[in-house]
C-alpha positions in Angstrom: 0.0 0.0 0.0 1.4 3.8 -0.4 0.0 4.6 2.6 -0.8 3.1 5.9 -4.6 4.2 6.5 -4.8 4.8 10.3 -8.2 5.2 12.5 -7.4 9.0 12.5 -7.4 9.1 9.0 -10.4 7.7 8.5 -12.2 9.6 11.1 -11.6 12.4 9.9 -12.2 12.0 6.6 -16.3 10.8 7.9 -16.1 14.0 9.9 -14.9 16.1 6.8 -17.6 14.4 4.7 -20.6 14.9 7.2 -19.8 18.4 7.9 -19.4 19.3 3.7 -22.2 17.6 2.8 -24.3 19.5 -0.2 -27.5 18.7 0.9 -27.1 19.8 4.7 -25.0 22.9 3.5 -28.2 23.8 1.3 -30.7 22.8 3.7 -29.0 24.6 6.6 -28.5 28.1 4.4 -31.9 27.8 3.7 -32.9 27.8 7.1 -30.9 30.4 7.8 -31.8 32.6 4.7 -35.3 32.4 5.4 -34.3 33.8 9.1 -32.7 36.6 7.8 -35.3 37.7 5.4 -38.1 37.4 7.9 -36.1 38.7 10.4 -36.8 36.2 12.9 -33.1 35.5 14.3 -34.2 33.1 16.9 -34.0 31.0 13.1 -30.4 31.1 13.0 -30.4 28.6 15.9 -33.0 26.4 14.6 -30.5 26.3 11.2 -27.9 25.4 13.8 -29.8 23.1 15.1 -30.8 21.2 11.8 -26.7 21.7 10.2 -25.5 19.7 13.4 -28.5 17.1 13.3 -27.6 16.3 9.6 -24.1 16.1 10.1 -24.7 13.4 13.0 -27.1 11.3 10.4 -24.4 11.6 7.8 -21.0 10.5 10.0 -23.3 7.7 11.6 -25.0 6.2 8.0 -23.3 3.3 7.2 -23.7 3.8 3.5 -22.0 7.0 3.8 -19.0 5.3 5.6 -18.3 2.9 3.4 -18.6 5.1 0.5 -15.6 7.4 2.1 -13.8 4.1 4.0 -13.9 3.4 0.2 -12.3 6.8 -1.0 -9.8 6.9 2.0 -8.6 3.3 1.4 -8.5 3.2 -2.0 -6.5 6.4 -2.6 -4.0 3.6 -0.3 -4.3 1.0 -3.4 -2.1 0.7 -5.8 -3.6 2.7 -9.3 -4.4 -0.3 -11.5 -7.0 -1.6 -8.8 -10.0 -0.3 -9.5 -13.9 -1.1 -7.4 -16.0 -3.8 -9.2 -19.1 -2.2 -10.4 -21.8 -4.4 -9.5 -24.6 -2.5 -11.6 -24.1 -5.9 -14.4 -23.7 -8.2 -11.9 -26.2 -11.0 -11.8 -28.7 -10.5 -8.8 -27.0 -13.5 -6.1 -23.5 -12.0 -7.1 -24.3 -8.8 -6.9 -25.9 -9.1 -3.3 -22.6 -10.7 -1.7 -20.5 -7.9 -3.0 -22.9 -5.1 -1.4 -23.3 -7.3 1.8 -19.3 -7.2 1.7 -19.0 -3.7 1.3 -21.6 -2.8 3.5 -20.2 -4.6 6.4 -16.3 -3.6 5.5 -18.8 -0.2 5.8 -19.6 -0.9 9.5 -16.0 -2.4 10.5 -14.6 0.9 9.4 -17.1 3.2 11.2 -16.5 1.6 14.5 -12.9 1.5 13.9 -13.1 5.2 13.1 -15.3 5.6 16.6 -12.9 4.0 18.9 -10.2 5.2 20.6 -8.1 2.3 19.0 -6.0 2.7 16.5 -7.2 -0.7 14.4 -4.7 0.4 11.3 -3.4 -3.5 10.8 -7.2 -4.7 10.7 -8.6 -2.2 8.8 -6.0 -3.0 5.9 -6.7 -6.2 6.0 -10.6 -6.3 5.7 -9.8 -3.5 2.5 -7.7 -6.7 1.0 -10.7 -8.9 1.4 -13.7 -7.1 0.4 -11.0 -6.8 -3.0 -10.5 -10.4 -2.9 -14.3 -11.2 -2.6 -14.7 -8.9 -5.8 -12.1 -10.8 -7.5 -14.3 -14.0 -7.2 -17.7 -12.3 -7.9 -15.9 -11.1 -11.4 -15.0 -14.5 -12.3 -18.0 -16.2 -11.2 -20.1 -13.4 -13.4 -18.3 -14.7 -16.5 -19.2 -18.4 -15.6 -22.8 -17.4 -15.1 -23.5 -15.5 -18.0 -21.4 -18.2 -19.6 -24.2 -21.0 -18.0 -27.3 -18.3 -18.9 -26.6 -18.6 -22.6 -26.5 -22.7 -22.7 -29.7 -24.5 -23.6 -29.1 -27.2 -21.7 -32.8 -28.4 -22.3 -32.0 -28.6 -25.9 -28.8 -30.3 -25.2 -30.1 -33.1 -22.9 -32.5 -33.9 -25.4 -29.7 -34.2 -27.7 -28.3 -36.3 -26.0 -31.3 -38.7 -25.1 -31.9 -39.2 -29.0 -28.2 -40.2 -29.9 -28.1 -42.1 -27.3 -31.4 -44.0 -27.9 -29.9 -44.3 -31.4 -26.4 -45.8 -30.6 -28.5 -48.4 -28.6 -30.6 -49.5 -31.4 -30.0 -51.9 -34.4 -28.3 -49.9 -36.8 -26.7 -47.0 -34.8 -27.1 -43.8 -36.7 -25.5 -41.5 -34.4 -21.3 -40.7 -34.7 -19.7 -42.1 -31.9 -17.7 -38.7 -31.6 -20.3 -36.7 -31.4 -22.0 -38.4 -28.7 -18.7 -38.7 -26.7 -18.3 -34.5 -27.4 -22.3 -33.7 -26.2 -21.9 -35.6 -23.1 -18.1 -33.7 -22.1 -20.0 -30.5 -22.5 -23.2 -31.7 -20.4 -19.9 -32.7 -17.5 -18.3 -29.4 -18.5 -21.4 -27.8 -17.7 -22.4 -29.3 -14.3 -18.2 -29.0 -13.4 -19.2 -25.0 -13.9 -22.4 -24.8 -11.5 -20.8 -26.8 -9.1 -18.1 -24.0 -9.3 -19.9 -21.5 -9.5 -22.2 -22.7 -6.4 -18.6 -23.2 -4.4 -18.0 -19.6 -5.3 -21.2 -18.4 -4.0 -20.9 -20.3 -1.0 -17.6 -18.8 0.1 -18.6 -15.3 -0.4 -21.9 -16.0 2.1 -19.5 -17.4 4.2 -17.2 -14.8 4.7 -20.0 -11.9 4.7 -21.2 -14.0 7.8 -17.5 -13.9 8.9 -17.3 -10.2 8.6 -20.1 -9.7 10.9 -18.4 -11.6 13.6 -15.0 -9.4 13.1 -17.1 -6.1 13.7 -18.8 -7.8 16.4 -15.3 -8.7 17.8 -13.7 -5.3 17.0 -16.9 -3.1 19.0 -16.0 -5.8 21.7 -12.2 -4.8 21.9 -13.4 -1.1 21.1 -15.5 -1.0 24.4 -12.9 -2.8 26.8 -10.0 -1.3 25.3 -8.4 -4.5 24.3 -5.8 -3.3 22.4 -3.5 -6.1 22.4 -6.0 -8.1 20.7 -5.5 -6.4 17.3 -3.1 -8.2 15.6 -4.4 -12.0 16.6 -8.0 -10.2 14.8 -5.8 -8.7 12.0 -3.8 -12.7 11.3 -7.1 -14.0 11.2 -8.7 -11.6 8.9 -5.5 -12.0 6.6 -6.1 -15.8 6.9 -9.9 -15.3 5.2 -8.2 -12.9 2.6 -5.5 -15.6 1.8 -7.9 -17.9 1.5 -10.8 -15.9 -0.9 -7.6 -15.1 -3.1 -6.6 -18.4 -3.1 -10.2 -18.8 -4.6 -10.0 -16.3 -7.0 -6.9 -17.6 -8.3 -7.7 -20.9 -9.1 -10.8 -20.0 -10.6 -8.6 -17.8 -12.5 -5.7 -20.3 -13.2 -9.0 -23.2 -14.0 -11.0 -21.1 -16.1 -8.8 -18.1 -17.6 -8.1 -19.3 -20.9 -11.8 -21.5 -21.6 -13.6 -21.2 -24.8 -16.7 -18.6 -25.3 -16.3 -15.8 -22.3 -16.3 -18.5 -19.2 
């Protein structure tokens, strides 16, 4: 990384954001525009009031702090990484990599509101939400890949040669037979992988809740020396995911048609 991304850093970055925010900048000079033109000063606190009470909603939205953990950490990436957009994603794909991001979201906002640095773990959970979006690319290609077989058509296919080849006077080429039924295996070897892929990715969304329920834990008792044994594990799930990602990669990077 170029940079190490401390707590600090990232609190004040939610901080920065909340307090710059367009909307509550416009709503609050409203507020206080209309006081001045009526004349009714006791308005200027009420715009007070409302500019502070939107700033609190912003810094504590968890949307909002993933968006900006997102910013902060990835100005920490190396350029050619760049975030997965998830807007072609097919819907069961697309929903593990918001889960993921959504709870990296979380784990960064209570990092950010404890007194605990966190620096090693937050890295670390940055590497895996990456990782998980390496799989969910790679399992998009194998499922558009799967949406455009007509395996219907196939199996019937494959019913009639083979009903053929049985009979008295096969008519059906032995090699093509032998072809249809590698690419009816070919095809159940990829929604097998593809169903391992998804698997993993619920899994470690589940896992992820756990680390932010351990992190708030260590936030509230202070348990600082418990940082680094949370940060190994999390690097053991990243390993792992990439791991994943990389023999999907190494399996499937070089098939025919797209997969």
């Amino acid at each position: 990384m170029a940079r190490e991304v401390t707590r600090s850093h990232l609190q004040r970055a939610l901080v920065v954001n909340a307090a710059t925010k367009p909307v509550t900048i416009l709503v609050t000079a409203a507020v206080a525009a209309g006081a001045l033109l009526l004349g009714t000063t006791w308005l200027l606190g009420v715009a007070v009031v409302v500019y502070l009470a939107l700033v609190a909603l912003t810094f504590f939205d968890g949307d909002e702090a993933e968006r900006v953990g997102d910013d902060v950490y990835g100005r920490a990436r190396p350029k050619e990484q760049r975030r997965l957009k998830t807007g072609d994603l097919a819907p069961p794909i697309r929903a593990h990599v918001e889960r993921a991001r959504r709870e990296a979201g979380t784990v960064r906002q209570t990092i950010a509101g404890s007194s605990l640095s966190f620096a090693e773990v937050g890295s670390e959970i940055d590497g895996l939400v990456g990782a998980i979006e390496k799989i969910a690319a790679r399992s998009q290609r194998v499922w558009t890949y799967l949406a455009a077989q007509d395996v219907p058509a196939l199996d019937r296919r494959l019913a009639e040669l083979t009903a053929a080849a049985a009979g008295p006077r096969p008519a059906a080429s032995a090699g093509t037979l032998a072809a249809l039924r590698d690419q009816r295996e070919a095809l159940e070897e990829l929604r097998a992988v593809l169903h391992r892929s998804l698997a993993q990715m619920e899994e470690v969304n589940a896992q992820l809740g756990g680390i932010n329920a351990r992190l708030v834990r260590m936030a509230v008792t202070e348990e600082e020396a418990g940082e680094h044994a949370l940060a190994v594990d999390v690097r053991g799930l990243r390993e792992q995911v990439e791991a994943t990602a990389a023999g999907l990669e190494a399996a499937y990077g070089d098939a025919p048609d797209g997969v």
